[in-house]
Each structure stands twice: as structure tokens, then as C-alpha cells.
C-alpha positions as CSV (number, residue, x, y, z in Angstrom):
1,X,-12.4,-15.7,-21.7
2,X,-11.1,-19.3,-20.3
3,X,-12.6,-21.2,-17.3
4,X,-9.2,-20.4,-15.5
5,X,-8.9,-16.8,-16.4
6,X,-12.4,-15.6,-15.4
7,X,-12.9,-13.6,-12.1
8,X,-14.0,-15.1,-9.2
9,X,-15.6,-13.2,-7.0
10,X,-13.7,-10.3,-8.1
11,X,-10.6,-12.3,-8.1
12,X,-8.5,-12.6,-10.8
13,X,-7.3,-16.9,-11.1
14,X,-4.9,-16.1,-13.5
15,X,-1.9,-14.6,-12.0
16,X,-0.3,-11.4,-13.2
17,X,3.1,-11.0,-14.5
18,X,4.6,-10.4,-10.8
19,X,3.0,-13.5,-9.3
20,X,4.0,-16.1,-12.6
21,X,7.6,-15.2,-11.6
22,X,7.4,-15.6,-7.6
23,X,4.4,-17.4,-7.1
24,X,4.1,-16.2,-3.7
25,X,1.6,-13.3,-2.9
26,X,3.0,-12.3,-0.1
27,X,6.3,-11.9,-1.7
28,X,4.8,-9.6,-4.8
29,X,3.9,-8.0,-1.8
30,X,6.9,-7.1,-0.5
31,X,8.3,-6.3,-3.4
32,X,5.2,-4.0,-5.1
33,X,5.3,-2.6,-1.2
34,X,9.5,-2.2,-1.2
35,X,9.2,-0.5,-4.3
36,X,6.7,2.1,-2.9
37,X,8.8,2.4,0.3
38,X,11.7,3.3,-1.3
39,X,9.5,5.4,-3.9
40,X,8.1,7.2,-0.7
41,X,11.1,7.7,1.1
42,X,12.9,9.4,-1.7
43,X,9.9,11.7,-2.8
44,X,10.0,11.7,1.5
45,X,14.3,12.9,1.4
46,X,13.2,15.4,-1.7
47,X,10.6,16.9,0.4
48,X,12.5,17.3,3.3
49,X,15.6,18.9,0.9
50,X,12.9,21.5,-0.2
51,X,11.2,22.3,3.1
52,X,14.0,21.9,4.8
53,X,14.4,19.9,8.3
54,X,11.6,21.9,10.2
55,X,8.8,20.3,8.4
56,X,9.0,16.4,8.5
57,X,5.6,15.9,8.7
58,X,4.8,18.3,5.6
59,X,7.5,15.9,3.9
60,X,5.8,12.7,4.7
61,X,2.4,14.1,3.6
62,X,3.4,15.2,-0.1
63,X,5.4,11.9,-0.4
64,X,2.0,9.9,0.3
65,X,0.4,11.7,-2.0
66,X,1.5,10.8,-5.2
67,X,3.2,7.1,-3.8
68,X,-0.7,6.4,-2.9
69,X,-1.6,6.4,-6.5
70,X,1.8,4.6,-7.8
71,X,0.8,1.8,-4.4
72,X,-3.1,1.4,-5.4
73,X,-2.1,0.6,-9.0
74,X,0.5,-1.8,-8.2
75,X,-0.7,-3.6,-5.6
76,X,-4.6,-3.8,-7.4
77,X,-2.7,-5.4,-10.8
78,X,0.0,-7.0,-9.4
79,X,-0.5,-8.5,-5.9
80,X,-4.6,-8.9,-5.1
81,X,-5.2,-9.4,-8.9
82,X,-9.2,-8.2,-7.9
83,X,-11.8,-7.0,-10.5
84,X,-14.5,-4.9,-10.3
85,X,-15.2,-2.8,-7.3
86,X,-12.2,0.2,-8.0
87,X,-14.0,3.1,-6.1
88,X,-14.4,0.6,-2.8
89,X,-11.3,-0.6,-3.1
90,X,-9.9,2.4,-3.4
91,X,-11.6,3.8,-0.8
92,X,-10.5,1.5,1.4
93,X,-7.0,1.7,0.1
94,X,-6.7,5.3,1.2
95,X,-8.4,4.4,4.5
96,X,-5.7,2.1,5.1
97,X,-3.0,4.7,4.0
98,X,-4.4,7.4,6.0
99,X,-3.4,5.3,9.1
100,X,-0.4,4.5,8.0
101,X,-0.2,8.4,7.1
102,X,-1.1,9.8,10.6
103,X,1.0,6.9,12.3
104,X,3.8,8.3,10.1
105,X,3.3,12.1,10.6
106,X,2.7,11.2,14.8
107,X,5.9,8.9,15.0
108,X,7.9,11.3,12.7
109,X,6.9,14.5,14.4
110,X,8.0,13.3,17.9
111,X,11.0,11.6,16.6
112,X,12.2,14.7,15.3
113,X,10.5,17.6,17.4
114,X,10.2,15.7,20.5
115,X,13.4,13.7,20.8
116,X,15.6,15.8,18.7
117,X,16.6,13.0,16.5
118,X,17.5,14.3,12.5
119,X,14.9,14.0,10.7
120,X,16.0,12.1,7.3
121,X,16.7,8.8,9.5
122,X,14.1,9.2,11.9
123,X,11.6,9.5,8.8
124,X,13.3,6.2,6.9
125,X,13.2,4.0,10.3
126,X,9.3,5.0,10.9
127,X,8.6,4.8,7.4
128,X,9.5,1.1,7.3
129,X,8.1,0.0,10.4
130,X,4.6,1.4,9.0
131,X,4.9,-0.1,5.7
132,X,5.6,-3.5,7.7
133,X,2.0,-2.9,9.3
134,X,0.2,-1.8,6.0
135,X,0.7,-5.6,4.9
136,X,-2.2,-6.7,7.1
137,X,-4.4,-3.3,6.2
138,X,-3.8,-4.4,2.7
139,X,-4.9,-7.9,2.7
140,X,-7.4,-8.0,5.4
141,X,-9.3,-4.4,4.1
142,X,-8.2,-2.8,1.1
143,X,-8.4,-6.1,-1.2
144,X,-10.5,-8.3,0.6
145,X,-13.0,-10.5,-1.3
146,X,-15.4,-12.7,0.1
147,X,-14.5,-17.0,-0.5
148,X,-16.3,-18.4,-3.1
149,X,-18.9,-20.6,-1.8
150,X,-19.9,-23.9,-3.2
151,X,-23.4,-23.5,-3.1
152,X,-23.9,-20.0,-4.9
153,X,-28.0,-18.9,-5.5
154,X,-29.0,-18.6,-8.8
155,X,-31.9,-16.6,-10.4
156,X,-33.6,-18.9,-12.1
């Protein structure tokens, strides 16, 4: 392994695939994170098709699911480029989801049951405005490393 592509405190310097073509993090972000959305919000319209409209937050719930999994993998290899420490991060992953899931279920519940609005665009609207606030849950607990220092201990 190369000077350049070995891990860094868990980090990856070598970008991935995703970040050699928009060199932007933030961006692979959005686009890992839009792909989930919409990913979420179709297994989301196929849920609601098959419970029908009495059961938005049921809907929501399957839809996280199996997205969770697709959104873990992608973002881990794609986005954060991290090594090493899977079960932590993904831990922390799901902690981050399960806000975003009970934030979702809350907002789509009384969207639908409490103010009567239908519940296919009250569950799309939500459902973006969450994945909007998952960026920061992401970066700031899911994936966090600490900085490299310049004066690491060694055993010696």
C-alpha cells in the first residue's frame, strides 16, 4: 500500500470513485443521500400502495428498513471513505437514522392523521426535509474520526 492510499486514522486519503469525479464531499453527499431519498421514498409510495393510506407511518418504517442498509454502504465507501470501526459506525449510523426515523413517522403521522393532508405528498415533503438534517448526523456522528495529530505516541 502507497504513502497516499494508507488509512489515516480510519480515513481513507485516497478518494473513491464518487469523490475522483466531484471532488467535493459534501456533494457525494448529496448525491449518495438523493439517491437514498428517492430510493426511500419509492419503497415509501410502494408501502403505502400495499397498506393503503391508513398506515403512513407503517410505510415509512419498512422503507427505512432496507434504504438503511443501501445508505450505510454507500455513504461508508463512497462519501466518508473511513476504515475500520464497521460495528461503531454502524451503530452510530442507525442511531442517526432512528432520529431521522421517529422525526419522519411524528411529522408524517400528524401530517396525515392530524391535519388531513394525503398522505403520499405529506410523506415526500417530510421525507426531504429530514434527509436535509441527516447531513450533519452523518458527518458530525456516524463517520466522525478524530484529526490526525502531529505529535502521535509511539511504543517504543
Amino acid at each position: 500500500m502507497t504513502a497516499s492510499a494508507a488509512p489515516r486514522d480510519g480515513v481513507l486519503e485516497t478518494p473513491g470513485p464518487l469523490l475522483r469525479i466531484v471532488k467535493r464531499q459534501e456533494l457525494a453527499f448529496a448525491i449518495v443521500g438523493g439517491f437514498n431519498t428517492a430510493l426511500g421514498m419509492a419503497l415509501t409510495l410502494l408501502w403505502l400502495a400495499i397498506l393503503g393510506d391508513g398506515r403512513p407511518g407503517l410505510a415509512v418504517v419498512a422503507a427505512y428498513a432496507v434504504s438503511m442498509v443501501v445508505a450505510f454502504v454507500g455513504h461508508r465507501t463512497l462519501v466518508f471513505r473511513v476504515r475500520g470501526r464497521v460495528l461503531r459506525d454502524f451503530l452510530a449510523f442507525c442511531g442517526v437514522n432512528a432520529g431521522g426515523l421517529v422525526l419522519n413517522v411524528v411529522l408524517v403521522e400528524l401530517a396525515v392523521t392530524g391535519l388531513g393532508f394525503p398522505a403520499a405528498p405529506a410523506s415526500m415533503v417530510v421525507m426531504g426535509v429530514v434527509a436535509v438534517l441527516s447531513f450533519f448526523g452523518h458527518r458530525y456522528i456516524s463517520f466522525r474520526r478524530r484529526p490526525a495529530t502531529g505529535a502521535v505516541a509511539t511504543a517504543g
